[in-house]
N, C-alpha and C positions, 0 to 999 in steps of 0.2 A: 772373189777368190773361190776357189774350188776348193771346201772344205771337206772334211772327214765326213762319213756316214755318221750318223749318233748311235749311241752303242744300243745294241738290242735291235734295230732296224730293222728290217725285212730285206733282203738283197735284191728281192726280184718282186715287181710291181705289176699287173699285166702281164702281155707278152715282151718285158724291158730287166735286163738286169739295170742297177742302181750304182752307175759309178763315182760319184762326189755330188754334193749339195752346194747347190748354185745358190740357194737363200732361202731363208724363211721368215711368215710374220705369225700373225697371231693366229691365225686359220690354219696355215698351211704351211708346206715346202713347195720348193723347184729343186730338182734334182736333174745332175744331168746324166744321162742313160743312155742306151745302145740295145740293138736286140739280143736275147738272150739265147745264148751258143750260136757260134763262128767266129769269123773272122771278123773284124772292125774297122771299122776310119771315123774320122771327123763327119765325113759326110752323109753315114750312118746315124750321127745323133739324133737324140732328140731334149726337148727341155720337159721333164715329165713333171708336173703339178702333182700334188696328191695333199690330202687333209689331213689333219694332225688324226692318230690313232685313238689318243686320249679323250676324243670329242666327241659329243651325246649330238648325232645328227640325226636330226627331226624332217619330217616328210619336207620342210616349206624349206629346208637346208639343200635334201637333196633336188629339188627343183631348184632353185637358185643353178647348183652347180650343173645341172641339164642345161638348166640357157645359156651358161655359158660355154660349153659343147658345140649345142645347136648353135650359136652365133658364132662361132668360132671357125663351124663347120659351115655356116651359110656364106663366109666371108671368102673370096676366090682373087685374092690381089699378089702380086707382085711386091708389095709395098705391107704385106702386114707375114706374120708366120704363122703358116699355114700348119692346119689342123693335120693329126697323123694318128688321130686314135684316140678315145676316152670312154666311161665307163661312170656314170653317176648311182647305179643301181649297186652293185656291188659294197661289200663289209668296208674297203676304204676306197672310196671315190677317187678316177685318176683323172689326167686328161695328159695328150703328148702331143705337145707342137713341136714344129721343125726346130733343130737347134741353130742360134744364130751365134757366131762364133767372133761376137765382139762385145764390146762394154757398152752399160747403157749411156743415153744423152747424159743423164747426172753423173755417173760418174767418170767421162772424158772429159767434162769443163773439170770436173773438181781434179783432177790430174794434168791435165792441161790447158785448161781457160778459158774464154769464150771463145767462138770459132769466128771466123772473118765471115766479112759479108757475102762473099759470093759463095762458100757453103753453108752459111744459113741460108741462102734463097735456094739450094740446093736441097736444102735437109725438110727446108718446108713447102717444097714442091710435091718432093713423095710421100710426105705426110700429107698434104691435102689430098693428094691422089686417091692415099689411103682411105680417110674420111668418103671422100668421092663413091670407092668400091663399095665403102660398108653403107654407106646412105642407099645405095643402088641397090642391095636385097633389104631394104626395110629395118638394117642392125644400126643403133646409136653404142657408141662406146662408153661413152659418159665419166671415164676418169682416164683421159691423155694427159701424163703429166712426164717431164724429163723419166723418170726412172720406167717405163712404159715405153719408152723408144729405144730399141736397137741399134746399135751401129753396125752393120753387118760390111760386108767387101762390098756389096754393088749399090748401098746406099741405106738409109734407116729402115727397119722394118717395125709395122706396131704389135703391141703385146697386150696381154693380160686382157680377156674379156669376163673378168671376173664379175662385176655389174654392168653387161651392155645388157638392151634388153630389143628386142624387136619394138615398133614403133608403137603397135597397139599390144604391147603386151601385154596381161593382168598385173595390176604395180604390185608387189612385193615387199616395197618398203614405206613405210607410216608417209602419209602426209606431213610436209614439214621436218621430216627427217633430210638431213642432209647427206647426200651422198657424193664420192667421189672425193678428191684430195685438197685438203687446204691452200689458196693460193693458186690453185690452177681451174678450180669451179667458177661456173657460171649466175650469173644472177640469177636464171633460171633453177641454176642447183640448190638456191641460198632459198629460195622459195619452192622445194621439194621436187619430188622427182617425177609427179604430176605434169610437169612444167616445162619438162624438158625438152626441147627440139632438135633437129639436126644442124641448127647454128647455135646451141649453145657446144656442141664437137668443137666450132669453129672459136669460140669465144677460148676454150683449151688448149685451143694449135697457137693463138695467138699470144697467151701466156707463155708457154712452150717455146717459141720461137722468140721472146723477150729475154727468158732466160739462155736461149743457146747463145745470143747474142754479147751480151752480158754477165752471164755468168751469176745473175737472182732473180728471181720471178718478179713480178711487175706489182704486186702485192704483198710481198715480203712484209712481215712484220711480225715479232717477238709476241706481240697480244694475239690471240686466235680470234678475240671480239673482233678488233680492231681489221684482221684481215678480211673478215665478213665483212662488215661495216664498209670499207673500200672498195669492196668488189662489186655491194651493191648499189656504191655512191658512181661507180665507175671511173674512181680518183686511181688510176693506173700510172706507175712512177717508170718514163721512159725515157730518163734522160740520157741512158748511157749508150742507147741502142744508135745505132749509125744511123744519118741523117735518109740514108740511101730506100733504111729498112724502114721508118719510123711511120711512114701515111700509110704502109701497109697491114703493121700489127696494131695503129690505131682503130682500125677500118673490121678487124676479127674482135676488137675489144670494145665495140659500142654497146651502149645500153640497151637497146633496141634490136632483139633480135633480128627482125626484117630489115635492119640496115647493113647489118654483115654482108661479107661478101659466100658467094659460094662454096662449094671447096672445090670446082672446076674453075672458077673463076678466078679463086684466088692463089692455084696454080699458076695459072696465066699472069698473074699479076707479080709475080715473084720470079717465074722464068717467063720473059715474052717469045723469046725466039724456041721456048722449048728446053729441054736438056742438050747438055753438051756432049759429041760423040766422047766414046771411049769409058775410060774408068772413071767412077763416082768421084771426083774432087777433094777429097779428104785432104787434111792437113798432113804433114809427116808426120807429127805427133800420134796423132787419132789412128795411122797405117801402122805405127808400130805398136799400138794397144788391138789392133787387129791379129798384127800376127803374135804377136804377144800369148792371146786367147786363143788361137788357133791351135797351134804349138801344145799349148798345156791341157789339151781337151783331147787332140791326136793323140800325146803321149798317155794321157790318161787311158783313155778308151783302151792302146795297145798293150796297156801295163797288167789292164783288167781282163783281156781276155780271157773266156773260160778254159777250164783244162779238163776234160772229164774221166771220172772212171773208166773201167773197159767192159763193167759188165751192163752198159749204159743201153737203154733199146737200140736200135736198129737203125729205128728209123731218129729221123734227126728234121728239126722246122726249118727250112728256110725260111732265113731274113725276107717278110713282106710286110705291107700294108698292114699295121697292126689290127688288130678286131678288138669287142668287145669285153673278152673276158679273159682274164689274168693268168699266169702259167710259172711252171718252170720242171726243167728236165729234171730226169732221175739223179740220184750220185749220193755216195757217201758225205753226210752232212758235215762230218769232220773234215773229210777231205776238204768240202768246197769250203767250210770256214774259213780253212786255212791256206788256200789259195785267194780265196777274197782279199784273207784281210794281207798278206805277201803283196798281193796287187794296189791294194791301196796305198801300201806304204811307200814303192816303187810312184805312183802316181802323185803323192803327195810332197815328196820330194823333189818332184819335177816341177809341180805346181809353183813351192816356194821359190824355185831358183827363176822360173820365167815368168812369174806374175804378183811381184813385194808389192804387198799391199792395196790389194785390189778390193776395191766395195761388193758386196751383196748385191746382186742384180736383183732378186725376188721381194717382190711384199705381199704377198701372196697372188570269133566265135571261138569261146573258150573252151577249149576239147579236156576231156580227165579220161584218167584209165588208168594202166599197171604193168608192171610189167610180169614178167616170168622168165626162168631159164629153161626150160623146156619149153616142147607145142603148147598150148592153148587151147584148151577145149572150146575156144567160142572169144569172138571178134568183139570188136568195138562197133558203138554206132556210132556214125558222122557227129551226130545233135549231142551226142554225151556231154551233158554239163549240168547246170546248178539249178533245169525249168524243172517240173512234175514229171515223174515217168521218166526222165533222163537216167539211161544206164551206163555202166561203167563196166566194163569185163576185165576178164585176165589180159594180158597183151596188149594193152592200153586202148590205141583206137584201131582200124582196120588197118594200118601199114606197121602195128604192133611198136612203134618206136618210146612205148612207155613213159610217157610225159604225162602226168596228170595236169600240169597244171597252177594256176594260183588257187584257184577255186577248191585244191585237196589242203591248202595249210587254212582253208578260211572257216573259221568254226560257225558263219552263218549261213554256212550249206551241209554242216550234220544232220544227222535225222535227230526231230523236235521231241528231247527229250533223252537223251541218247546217256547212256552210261556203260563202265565198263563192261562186260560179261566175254561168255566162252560158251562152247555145245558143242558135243558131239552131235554131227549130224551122220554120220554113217561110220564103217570098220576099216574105211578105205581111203585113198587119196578124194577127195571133192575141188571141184573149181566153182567161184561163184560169180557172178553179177550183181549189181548194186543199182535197183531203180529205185530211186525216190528213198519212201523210208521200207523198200522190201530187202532182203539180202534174197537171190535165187540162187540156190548150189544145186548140182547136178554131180553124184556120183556114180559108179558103175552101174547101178541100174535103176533111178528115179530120182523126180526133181523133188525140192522140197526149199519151201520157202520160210524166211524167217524176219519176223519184224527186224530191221535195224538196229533202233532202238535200244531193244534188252535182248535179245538171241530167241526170244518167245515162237516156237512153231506156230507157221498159218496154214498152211496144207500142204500136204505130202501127196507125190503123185502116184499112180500104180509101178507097180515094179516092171521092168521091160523081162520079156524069155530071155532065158538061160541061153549063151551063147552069142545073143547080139552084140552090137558096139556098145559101148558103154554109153549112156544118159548124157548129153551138152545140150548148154544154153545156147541156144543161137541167136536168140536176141531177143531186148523186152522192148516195146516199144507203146508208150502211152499208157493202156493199160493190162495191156495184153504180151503173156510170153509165150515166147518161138522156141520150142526146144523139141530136138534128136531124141526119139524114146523108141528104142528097139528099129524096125522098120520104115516109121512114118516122122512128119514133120508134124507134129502138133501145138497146135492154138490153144493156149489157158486162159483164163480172167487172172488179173494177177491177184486179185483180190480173195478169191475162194479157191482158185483153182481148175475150177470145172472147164470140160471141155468145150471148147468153140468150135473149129473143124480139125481137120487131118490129111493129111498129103503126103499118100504111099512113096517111098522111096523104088527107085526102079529094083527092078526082080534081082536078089542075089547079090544084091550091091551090099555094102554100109558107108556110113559117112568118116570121111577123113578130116573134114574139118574147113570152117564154114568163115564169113567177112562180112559185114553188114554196112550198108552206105546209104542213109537216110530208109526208104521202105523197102527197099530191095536186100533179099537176103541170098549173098552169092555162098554154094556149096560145093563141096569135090565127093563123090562117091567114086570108088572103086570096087571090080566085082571079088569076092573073096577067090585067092590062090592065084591073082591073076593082073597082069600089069594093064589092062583095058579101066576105063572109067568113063565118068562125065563129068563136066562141069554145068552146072545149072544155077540160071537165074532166077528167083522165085520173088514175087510180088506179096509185101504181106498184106497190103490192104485190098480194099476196093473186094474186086471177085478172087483176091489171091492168085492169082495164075501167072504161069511160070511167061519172065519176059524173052526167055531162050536159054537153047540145052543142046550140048558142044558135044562132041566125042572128047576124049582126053587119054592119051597114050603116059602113063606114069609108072617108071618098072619100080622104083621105090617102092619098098612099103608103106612108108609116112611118106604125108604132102602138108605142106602150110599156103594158106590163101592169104594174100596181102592186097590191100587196095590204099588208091591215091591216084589223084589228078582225073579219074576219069579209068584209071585201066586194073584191072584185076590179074595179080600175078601169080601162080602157082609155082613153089618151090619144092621141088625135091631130090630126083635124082639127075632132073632137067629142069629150067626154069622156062615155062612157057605164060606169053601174055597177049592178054586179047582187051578190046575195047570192050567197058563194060556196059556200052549202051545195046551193042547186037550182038556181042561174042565173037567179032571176027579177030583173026590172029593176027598179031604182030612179030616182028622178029622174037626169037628166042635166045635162049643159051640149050643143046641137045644133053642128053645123060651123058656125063664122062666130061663136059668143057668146064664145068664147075664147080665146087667145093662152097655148098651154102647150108651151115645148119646153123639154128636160131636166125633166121633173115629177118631182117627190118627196114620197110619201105618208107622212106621220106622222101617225097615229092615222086621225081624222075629216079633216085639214088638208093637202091637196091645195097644194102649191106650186108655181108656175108663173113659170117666169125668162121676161123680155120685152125690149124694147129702153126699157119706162118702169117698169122697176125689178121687184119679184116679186110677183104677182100671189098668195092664202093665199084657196082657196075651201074651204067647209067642202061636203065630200061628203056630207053630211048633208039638207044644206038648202043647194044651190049657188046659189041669190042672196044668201046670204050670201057679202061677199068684201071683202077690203082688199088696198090695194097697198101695199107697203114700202118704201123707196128710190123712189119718185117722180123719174124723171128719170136713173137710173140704168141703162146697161145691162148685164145680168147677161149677162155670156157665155159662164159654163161652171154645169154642175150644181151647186148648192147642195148642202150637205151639212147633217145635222140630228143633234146630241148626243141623248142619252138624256134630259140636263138639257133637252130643246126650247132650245137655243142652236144657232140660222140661222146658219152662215157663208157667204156667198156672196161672187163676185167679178166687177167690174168687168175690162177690159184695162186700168186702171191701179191699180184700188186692192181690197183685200179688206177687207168690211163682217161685225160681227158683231155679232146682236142677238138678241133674246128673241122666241120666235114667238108666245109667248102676249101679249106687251103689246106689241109691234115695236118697245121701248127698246134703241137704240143702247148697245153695248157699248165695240166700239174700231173702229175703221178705221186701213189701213194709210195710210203718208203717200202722197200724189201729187206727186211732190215735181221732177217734171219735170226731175230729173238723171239721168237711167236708170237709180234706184235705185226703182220703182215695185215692189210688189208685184201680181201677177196671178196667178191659175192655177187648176187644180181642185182645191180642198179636198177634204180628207177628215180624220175623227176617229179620233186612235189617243190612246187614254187620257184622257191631259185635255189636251191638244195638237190643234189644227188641223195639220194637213200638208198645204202645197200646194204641189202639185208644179207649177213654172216653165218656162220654157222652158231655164232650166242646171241645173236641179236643184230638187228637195224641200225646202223649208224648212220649220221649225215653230214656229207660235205656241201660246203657253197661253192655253187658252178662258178665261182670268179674268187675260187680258196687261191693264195698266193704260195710258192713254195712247195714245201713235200707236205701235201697234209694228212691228218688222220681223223675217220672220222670221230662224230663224237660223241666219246663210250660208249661206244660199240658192247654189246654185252649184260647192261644194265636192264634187261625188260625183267619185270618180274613174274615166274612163272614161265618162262622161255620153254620151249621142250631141252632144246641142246644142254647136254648136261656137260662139265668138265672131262676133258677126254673122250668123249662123245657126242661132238657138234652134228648138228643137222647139216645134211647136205640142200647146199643154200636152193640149190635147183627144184628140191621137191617142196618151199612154202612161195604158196598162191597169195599174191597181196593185190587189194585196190585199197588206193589214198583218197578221203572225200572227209570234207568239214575239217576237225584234225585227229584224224584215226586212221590208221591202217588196221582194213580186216583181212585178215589174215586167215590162211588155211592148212593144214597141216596133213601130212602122210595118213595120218593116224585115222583122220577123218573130225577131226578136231579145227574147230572154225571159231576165231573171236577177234573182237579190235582192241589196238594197244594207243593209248592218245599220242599224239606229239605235240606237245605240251611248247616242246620251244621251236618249231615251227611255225606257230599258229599266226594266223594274221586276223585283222577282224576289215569287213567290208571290202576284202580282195586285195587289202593293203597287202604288198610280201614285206615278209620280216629277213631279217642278215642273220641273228641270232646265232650262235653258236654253242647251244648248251643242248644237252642230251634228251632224245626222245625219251622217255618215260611213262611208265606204264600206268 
């Protein structure tokens, strides 16, 4: 039976609203589900698995629930239901197989009886099949039991890979520990799951097929000792089973695994001549518990269809291939309550009239960085992660897509020793970089470095002339930093500070801003008053020397350099791209074809925030291009997961979605109480963190629903004062160990912990409780 949602539920799971609960056990639900906004059918569903909320899931829980994904997903058969999306990583683990839109084997005998002989040799043909498929990539199922089989229109389908495990998988479950369902286990089950082979499947088919027969498993008994006892004496009770069937399901029920028959073979031995043309043989009974289910899962699905507000984005997800992280469109929560629960009542109604009394089918190279809403005074480098000397800049890595990483929630990559603090390190805006345990900021005109640690100055560099560009990091690398000081490129020790060498900048130029990719430090100078420039590629090791130097036509004032896969892109008032091995050009976008500020390069896919939502040109082939959010204006830097999950944000609301299919995830509410979320996202772990104008808040990339982050506002010490928030654009963050250091207008630089972020040993954490200071 298609039962009510339980009160307080979540409506929307993944990318699935949540239309009636198909069953649950002691783990978990099955829910059956549809994709969230459009139109619907039957053939739209899916049966979505998910874990009970209430439960304390432990690392060895959620690998459990991975294998069962991955088996799931490794399994490619006609004959089981197929995988359609799941997500073990996420606050609550989902998984979505195809929906099959009939009762299972237990509960069509238990409604209508044992089946005849010639569709049980039907039912257990495509059950061996099944087995067949799943044995062919190396998956055991290890709990086929009646309630485990589907009766779908073209014949059984199997289910629940809740314990299969690949064949050399690492065991999971104790020695001696029994696994799988009473009564339909293997001798081999009765002796742990050590033990297990791809004919004890068969040893399950065969119990399974006793019972379609029959109408009670071949082990039945009142005592649970006693059913053990049997299974391993191999005293299997099959007297009721037809004379026709009985050398068959003897021959899957031997003591002796190696005597079984195959599951190709023992297809063949149950149908010789093959399947028969036309439709799967069903009794009439079993066809109208077909359409029965069919019926009340269409009306369901149609009854639930969403209705949405009008001030809803724009843009809208088409129904696809679900992906890995959870979602749900904008809308008045009231509103949608109250259409939910309208639609439930309408579907539940229907359920009673066309399906009395129906059973429960269910038993159950690490890159860091940061981001920013404005330029960046200075790139990432490739290697940024958790070795010595590894740096972390503003604009996370060289294609700026602000993903730190796990390695920013894990507190055994803090610097050794590390505690609160704060400093003034100048009067003015500063951006910094993070090697090792140094912090190097750079403001308008000198570097100056600072233990990580406690904020302690280690050396300050000379002041650059009055008039030049302002002081950037251009890169630290090992132990040496690369930074922009008036005219030249200079080489420091990072340790003291002293100079190494210098490399004049061309005559009358300054630097616009630089990308770094392993030794190579790519830069844009343009000549003051004047749209002419260069791009250069500078070698910082070895003899230092430049590996080639472009002309560059940019009538912009500001340019941002992005790199990824090989090509170096300059965005401004034209986007131009060249190979970064010799500088040669590739197609562009000219001044005037484009609308790109804050761009962020992930792989081939160029993103470009607008005032009519985010603009995704493929560098590749730039007339290739989609807009996302239609109607939206994005006002700070988007940020880009490793998973390609786009967070970006409106000034009242933060949108998250898929860059590969631009399926809406979650958006925050706009909820016109001055509880709005806004600000510059950034990615530390599996958390978005966007920093507001009172403070940091963080959502989980796979949040369900409208969410908000969490308390937002609570740093202590914040600058933003009530009535007077910081504008989120002008603070400078990198996330590493579990701190964000942070940089301020003022010239005020310190880290705040994230205390419920933190993972230890790279483990990520789901948590949802408030950064704190």
């Amino acid at each position: 039976m298609i039962q009510p949602l339980p009160a307080g539920r979540a409506r929307l799971v993944g990318p699935y609203q949540l239309l009636g609960l198909l069953g649950a056990g002691g783990m978990g639900e099955v829910y059956l589900a549809g994709p969230a906004g459009g139109a619907r059918a039957a053939g739209g569903l899916v049966a979505l698995k998910t874990i009970r909320p209430d439960l304390d899931l432990d690392d060895g829980f959620r690998v459990r629930f991975r294998r069962e994904i991955a088996a799931a997903g490794a399994v490619r058969s006609p004959h089981t239901a197929g995988l359609v999306g799941g997500d073990a990583n996420g606050r609550l683990p989902w998984l979505a197989t195809e929906y099959v839109p009939g009762p299972s084997l237990a509960e069509a005998v238990a409604r209508s009886g044992p089946l005849p002989e010639p569709v049980v040799r039907a039912l257990g043909a495509g059950l061996a099949l099944a087995l067949a498929d799943m044995h062919a990539v190396r998956v055991l199922h290890r709990d086929l039991k009646p309630g485990n089989v589907l009766l779908g229109p073209d014949g059984p389908k199997v289910i629940d890979f809740g314990i299969a495990q690949a064949f050399d998988a690492t065991q999971l479950t104790r020695t001696g520990v029994v696994v799988g369902s009473p009564g339909y286990i293997s001798p081999e089950h009765v002796n742990g799951s050590r033990s297990l082979v791809p004919a004890s499947d068969v040893f399950c088919l065969g119990a399974v097929l006793a019972f379609a027969a029959t109408g009670r498993g071949p082990f039945d008994d009142s005592d649970m000792a006693a059913v053990i006892y049997r299974i391993s004496r191999g005293e299997a009770e099959l007297s009721g089973v037809p004379d026709g069937l009985r050398d068959v399901i003897e021959s899957c029920l031997r003591s002796d695994p190696a005597a079984r028959p195959t599951p190709r073979r023992l297809a063949d031995l149950l149908l010789p001549d093959g399947p028969a043309p036309g439709a799967f043989p069903w009794t009439d009974a079993v066809r109208g518990q077909l359409a029965a289910h069919a019926a009340a899962a269409d009306a369901c699905a149609r009854a639930s269809a969403p209705a949405y507000p009008p001030h809803r984005p724009a843009y809208a997800p088409t129904p696809a291939v679900p992906v890995r992280v959870p979602g749900e469109r904008p809308g008045s929560r009231s509103l949608w309550t109250g259409l939910a629960a309208a639609a439930a009542v309408v579907c539940l109604a229907l359920v009673a009239v066309l399906l009395p009394g129906l059973l429960d089918r269910g038993d159950e190279k690490n890159d860091a960085g940061a981001s920013g809403g404005r330029r960046s005074a200075a790139s990432a480098t490739d290697a940024a992660g958790v070795r010595s000397g590894a740096a972390v800049f503003p604009g996370a890595d060289p294609g700026r897509t602000g993903d730190f990483g796990a390695a920013a929630a894990d507190v055994s990559t803090r610097p050794k020793d590390w505690k609160a603090w704060h400093t003034q390190v100048a009067d003015g805006p500063v951006e910094c970089a993070l090697a090792g345990a140094s912090l190097v900021c750079a403001d308008a005109r000198r570097i100056t470095a600072l233990d990580a640690a406690d904020g302690k100055r280690r050396w300050r560099g000379p002041q650059t002339t009055a008039g030049s560009a302002p002081a950037s990091v251009g890169a630290v690398l090992d132990t040496t930093v690369y930074a922009f000081e008036g005219n030249a490129l200079v080489a420091r020790d990072l340790s003291d500070g002293k100079e190494q060498w210098r490399e004049r900048l061309p005559a009358g130029t300054r630097v616009a801003d630089s990308a770094q990719s392993g030794d190579v430090l790519y830069y844009a100078v343009k000549a003051t008053g004047s749209g002419t420039g260069r791009l250069i590629a500078q070698r910082l090791t070895g003899q230092h020397a430049q590996a080639w130097d472009t002309a560059w036509q940019e009538p912009a004032d500001e340019a941002e350099l992005l790199f990824a896969d090989g090509r170096l892109v300059a965005v401004g008032a034209a986007v131009t791209v060249l190979n970064s091995a010799d500088g040669a050009r590739q197609p562009g976008v000219p001044a005037g074809g484009l609308t790109c500020r804050t761009p962020v390069l992930k792989g081939t896919q160029l993103l470009c925030s607008g005032s009519d939502g985010l603009t995704v040109v493929n560098v590749t082939d730039p007339d290739r291009r989609r807009t996302e959010a239609p109607g939206v204006d994005i006002a700070y830097r988007p940020t880009v997961s490793r998973d390609g999950i786009v967070v970006a944000s409106s000034t009242s609301q933060v949108y998250a979605f898929g860059l590969a299919d631009g399926q809406l995830r979650w958006v925050t509410c706009d909820c016109g109480d001055g509880l709005e979320t806004e600000g510059v996202p950034f990615v530390v772990g599996d958390h978005a963190v966007v920093v507001e104008g009172y403070g940091p808040g963080a959502i989980p990339l796979n949040a369900e629903g409208t969410p908000r982050p969490t308390s937002p506002g609570l740093i202590k010490d914040w600058p933003g004062e009530p009535g007077d928030p910081l504008d989120p654009a002008s603070v400078s963050v990198i996330a590493a160990g579990d701190a964000l250091f942070m940089s301020f207008e003022d010239g005020t630089v310190g880290p705040l912990r994230l205390r419920s972020l933190t993972t230890r040993a790279g483990a990520q954490s789901s948590s949802r409780s408030s950064p704190s200071s």
